[in-house]
N, C-alpha and C positions, 0 to 999 in steps of 0.2 A: 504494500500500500504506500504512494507517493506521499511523502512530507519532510517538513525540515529535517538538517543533522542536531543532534545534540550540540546544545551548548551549557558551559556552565560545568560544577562538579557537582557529585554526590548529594552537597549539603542543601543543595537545589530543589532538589525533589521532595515531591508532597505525597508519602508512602501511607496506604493505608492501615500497615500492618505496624504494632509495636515492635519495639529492639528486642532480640536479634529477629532478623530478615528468616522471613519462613520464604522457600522457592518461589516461583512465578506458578500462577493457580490457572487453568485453562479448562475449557469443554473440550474435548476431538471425536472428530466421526472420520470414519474410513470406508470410501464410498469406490467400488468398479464398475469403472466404466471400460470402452472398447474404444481403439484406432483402427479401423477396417486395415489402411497398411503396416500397421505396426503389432497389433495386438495387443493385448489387456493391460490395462494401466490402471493404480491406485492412487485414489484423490483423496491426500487429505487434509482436511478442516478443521482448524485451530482458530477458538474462539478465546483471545486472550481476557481472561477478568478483570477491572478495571482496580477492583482493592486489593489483586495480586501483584500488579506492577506499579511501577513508581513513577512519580508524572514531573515533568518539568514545568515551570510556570515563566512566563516571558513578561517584557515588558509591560506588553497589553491588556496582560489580565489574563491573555490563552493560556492552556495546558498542551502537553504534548506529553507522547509515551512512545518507547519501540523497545520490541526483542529481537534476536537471533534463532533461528529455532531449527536444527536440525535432524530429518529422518532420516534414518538407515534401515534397509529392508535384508534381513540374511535369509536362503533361503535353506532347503534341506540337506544342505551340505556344508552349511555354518559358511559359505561363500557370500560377497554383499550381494545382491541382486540388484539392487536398486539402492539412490542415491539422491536427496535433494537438504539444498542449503537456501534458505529467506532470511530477509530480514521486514519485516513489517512493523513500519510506523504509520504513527497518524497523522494526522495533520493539524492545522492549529484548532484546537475545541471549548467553545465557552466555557464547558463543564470536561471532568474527566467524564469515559462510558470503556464499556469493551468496543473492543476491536475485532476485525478478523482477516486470518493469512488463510490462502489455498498450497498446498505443493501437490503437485503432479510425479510418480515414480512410474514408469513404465516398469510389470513384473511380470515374468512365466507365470503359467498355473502352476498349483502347487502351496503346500503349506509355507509362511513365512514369519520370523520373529521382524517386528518391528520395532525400534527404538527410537524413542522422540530425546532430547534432547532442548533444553530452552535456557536462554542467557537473556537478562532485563539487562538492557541498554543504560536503564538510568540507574541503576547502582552495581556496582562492579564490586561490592559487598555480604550480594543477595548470594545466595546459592545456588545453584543450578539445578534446574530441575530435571530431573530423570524421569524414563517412565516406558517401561515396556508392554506388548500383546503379542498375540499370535491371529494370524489374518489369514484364511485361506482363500487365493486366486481360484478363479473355475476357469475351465477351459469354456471358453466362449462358443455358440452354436450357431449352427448358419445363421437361425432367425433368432435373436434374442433381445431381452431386456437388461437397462442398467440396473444399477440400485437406485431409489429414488429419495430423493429428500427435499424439505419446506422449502421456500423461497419467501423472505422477508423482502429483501427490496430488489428493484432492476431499475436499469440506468441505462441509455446509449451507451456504448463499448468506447472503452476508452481508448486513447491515441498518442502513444502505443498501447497495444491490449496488456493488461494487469490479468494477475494472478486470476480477480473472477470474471475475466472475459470468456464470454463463451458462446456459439452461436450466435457472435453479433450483436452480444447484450453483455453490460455486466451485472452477474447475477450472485444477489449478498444471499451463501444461506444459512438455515435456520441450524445451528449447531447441534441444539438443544431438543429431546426429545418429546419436549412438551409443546402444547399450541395455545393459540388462546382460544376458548371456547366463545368471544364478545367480541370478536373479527367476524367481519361481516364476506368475508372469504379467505380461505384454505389456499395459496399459490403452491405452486409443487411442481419439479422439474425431474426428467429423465432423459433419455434416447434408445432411440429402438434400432434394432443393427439390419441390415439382410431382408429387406422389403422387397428391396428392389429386387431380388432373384426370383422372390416368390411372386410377386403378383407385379412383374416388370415395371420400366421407367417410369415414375406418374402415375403407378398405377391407383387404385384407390384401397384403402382398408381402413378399423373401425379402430378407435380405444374408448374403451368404455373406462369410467373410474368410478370411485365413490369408496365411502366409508363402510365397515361393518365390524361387527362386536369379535372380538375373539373367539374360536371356534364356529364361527357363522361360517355357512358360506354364501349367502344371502347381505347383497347390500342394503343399508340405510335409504327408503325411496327420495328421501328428502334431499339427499346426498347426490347420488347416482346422474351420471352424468354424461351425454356419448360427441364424443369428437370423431370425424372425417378429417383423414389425413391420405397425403399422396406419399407413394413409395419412394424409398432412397436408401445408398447406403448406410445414411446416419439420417434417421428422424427425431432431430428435437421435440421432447415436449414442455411445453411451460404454458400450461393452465391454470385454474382453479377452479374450487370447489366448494359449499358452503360446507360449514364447518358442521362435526357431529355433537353430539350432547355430551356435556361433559362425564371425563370414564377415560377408559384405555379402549381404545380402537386400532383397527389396522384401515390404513389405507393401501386401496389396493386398484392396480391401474392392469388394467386386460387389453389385450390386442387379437381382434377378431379380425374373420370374411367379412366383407361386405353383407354376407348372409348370418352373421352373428355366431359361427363358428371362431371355438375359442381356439387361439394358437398358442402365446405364451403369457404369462403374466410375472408381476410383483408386486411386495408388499413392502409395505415398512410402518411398526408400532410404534402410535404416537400416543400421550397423552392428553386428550383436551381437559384443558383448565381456566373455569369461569371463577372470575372471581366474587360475582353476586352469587351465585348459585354453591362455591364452596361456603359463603357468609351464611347463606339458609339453613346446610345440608349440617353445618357444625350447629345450628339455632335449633335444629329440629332434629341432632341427634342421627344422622340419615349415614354418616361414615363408617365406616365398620364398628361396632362397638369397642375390636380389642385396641382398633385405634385410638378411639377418646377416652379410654382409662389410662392412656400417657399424657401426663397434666406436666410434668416437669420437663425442660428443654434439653439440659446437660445428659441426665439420664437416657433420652430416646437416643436419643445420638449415637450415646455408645453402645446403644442395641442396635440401633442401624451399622454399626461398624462392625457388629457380629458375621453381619451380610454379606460383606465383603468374598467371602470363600466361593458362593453358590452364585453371585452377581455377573453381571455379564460386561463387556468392557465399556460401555458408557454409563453402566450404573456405578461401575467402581471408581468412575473418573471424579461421576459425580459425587459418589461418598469421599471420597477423599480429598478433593479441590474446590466445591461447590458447595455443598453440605456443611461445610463447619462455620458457617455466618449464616445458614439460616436461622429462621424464627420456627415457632413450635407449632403452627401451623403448617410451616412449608415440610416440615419432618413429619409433620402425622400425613401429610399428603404425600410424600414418596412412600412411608411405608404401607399405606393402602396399596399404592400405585404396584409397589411389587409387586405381593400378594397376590393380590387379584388378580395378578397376568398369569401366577403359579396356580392357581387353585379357586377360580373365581366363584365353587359351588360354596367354599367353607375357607376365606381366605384366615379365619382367626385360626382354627384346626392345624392349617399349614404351617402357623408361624407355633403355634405350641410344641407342635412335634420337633419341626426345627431347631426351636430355644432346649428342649429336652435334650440334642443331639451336641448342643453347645454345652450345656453343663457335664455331660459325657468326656468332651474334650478336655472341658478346665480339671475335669476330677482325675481324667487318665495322663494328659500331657503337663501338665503343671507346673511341672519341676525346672522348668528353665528361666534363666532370672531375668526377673522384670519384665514377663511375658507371661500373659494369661495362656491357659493351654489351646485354646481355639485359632490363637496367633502363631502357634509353632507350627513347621512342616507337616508334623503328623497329625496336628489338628484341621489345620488347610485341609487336608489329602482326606480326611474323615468325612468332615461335612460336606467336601464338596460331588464325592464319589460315593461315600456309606460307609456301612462297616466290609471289608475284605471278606475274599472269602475263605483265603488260606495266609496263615503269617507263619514265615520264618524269622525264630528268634534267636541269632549267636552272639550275645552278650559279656559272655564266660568263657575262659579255657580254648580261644582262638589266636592264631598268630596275626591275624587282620583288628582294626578297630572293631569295638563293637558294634553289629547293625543287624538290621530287622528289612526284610523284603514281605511286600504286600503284592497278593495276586489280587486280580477281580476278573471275574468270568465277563462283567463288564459293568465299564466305567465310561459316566456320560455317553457317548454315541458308538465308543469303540469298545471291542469284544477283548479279552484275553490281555491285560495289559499288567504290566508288576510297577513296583515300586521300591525304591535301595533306600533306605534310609541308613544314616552312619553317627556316631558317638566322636566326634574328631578330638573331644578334651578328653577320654575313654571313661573319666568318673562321670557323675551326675545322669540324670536323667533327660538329658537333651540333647534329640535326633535329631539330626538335618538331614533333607532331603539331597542326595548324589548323585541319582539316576531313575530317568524312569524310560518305558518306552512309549510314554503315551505322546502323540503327537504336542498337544497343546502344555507339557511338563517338563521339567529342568531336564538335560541331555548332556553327559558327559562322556566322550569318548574315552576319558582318562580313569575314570571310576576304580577298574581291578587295581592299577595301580596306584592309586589314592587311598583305596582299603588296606593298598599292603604296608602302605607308608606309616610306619607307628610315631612318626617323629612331630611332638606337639609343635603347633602353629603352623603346620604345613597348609596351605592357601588355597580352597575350590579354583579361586578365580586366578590361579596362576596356571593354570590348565586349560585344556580346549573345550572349556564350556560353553553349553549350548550350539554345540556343533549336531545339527538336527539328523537325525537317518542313519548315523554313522552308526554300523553294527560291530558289538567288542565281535575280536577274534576269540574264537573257544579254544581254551585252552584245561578243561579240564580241572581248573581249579575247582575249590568247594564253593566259593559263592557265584562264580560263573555255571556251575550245574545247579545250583539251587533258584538262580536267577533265570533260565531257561528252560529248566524243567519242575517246576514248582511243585511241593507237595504236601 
């Protein structure tokens, strides 16, 4: 985003945060799209928060802010894949607000670790933010759809094109996976690939869109919406929609025949959020009950930070960068918002069982200092998978550190997967997780030898970690047979 350079030092800025400097706090979405000549590329969307960076003030009265912010894509071979560097400032602003940067990674299909990185410009003080996912690239289809998301503002395309030029517009989007429900239209953008093959140059075909409830497959009539479009290799969409009643919805965008024959489609879960209609629903009691028996602010918080393990990446962005300045409204409304996207017959049922499965962790993982047992590897790897179904324990009477290997017949999506967990200080009760083979979990190629390393402070991270796919060599040892043939 074009605007002034810094000027000035440190002592300049009008930091929202007290001393010392917590990182720079951000939304991100990571959004696939397609280049007919190049192949599938990942956009992402970095929505920097305004009381997470540090603002300059000028003569005039303006504010101004910028970061640095760097992705790195590795793919299954711990190789970089992809590669993008921005700096995004803003311009001169009455008031401070957020901001937002685009970067573009062109990636293979295929699983990938992606690493953000962010530096605030205006204090070289602050800390840098870290922050990792796993994203999988799909192999693209003759005829397909992007991923779709909000669209908050558009502008004629600027000159030269910026970061959200796109289709001859620039198009600001909505980071955040809520909407407002008191917008008097839904904007929403996408593209559609491989028209032009199927129903030739110009040819004509349908998108339908509209809202519907989760598990529906039936749209909102109110909603529901149909566009004629002519064919091409790349069809832009950038519509709208009226918006749904407040709740968790999917919008969802179909591309038919001419004859209402469906070809492909997508979706993407939003939240609409009215704010009259939350004021009633808390006056009349209408939220989930187990929601408004959290009357205290500090307290939900750190139940919503329970979450964390089972959350998916932009709910964890948001528990973690978002969430800690809210107010005790905005926390009873995510944690409805979960919920009810897990279990919308009995979302309180869902969270008691859960909380059960947290107290489990703090009672079995515990022992590690200054971390509740939910917060340890093997509390992660509990709540987020269950209990295992076979555990190997060599604690005692080994020539390796102590560790414990978890199978599960299956975990989240994938079948047959283990778990290494290691003792590196050999006393105490605190495992860290070494190795696992599950796609989206820590990956070390170096693990056997890591295990056999008795020698205190030896370093995961001086090793080739997160090197994704790489298979140990069998060598017959006992926790390489135990680790591959589990029992």
């Amino acid at each position: 985003m074009a605007g002034l350079m810094f000027a000035g030092t440190a002592s300049d800025a009008v930091n929202a945060q007290e001393s010392p400097l917590a990182p720079p706090s951000l939304r991100l979405a990571t959004r696939q799209f397609l280049a007919p000549d190049s192949g599938p590329f990942l956009e992402v969307q970095a929505e920097f928060i305004e009381q997470g960076v540090s603002w300059i003030t000028s003569d005039d009265s303006t504010f101004r802010a910028g970061v640095q912010w760097t992705v790195v894509a590795y793919d299954s071979t711990g190789a970089v894949g992809g590669f993008a560097k921005s700096t995004a400032r803003t311009g001169d602003l009455s008031t401070p607000g957020d901001f937002i940067d685009v970067a573009r990674i062109p990636l293979k299909p295929g699983p990938h670790v992606v690493e953000l990185q962010v530096e605030d410009l205006g204090a070289p003080n602050r800390p840098v933010l870290k922050y990792e996912t796993v994203v999988e690239v799909s192999d693209p289809n003759p005829l397909d759809i992007s991923d779709l998301f909000v669209v908050q503002g558009v502008a004629p395309a600027s000159s030269p094109p910026s970061s959200l030029t796109r289709s001859g517009k620039d198009i600001l989007p909505l980071v955040d996976s809520r909407i407002s429900g008191d917008a008097g239209r839904v904007a929403f953008y996408g593209e559609v690939y491989g028209t032009d093959v199927l129903f030739g140059e110009d040819g004509a075909f349908l998108v339908v869109a509209g809202f519907r409830e989760p598990g529906s497959d039936v749209m909102i009539d109110s909603t529901q919406r149909f566009f004629r479009k002519k064919s091409g290799a790349v069809v832009p969409l950038l519509e709208a929609l009226p918006p749904p009643p407040p709740g968790v919805h999917e919008l969802v965008v179909q591309v038919m025949t001419p004859e209402q024959e469906l070809l492909v489609a997508g979706s993407l879960t939003l939240e609409s959020v009215s704010v009259s209609a939350q004021d009633a629903a808390e006056a009349a009691g209408t939220l989930s009950p187990f929601v408004m028996a959290f009357e205290d602010r500090d307290s939900l918080y750190s139940l919503i930070e329970t979450l964390i393990p089972i959350a998916d990446a932009g709910e964890r962005r948001s528990i973690e960068y978002v969430l800690k300045g809210a107010d005790l409204r905005q926390l009873q409304s995510f944690m409805d918002f979960f919920w009810i996207a897990r279990s919308p017959e009995d979302p309180g049922a869902a969270w008691r069982e859960y909380r059960r499965e947290v107290g489990v962790a703090d009672a079995e993982y515990g022992g590690c200092p200054n971390r509740e047992g939910h917060e340890t590897d093997m509390g992660w790897i509990l709540l987020r998978y269950g209990r295992p179904n076979t555990v190997v324990q060599r604690h005692n009477g080994t020539q390796y550190y102590p560790y414990e290997i978890w199978h599960y017949y299956k975990a989240g999506q994938f079948n047959n997967r283990r778990f290494l967990f290691y003792a590196p200080q050999v006393v105490g009760e605190c495992f860290e997780l070494l190795h696992s083979d599950h796609p989206q979990e820590l990956k070390n190629a170096d693990w056997l030898d890591i295990l056999k390393t008795r020698e205190l402070g030896h370093s995961v991270v001086e090793t080739g970690l997160n090197q994704l796919g790489r298979r140990d060599t069998y060598s017959r040892e006992e926790p390489e047979d135990l680790f591959f043939n589990p029992r």
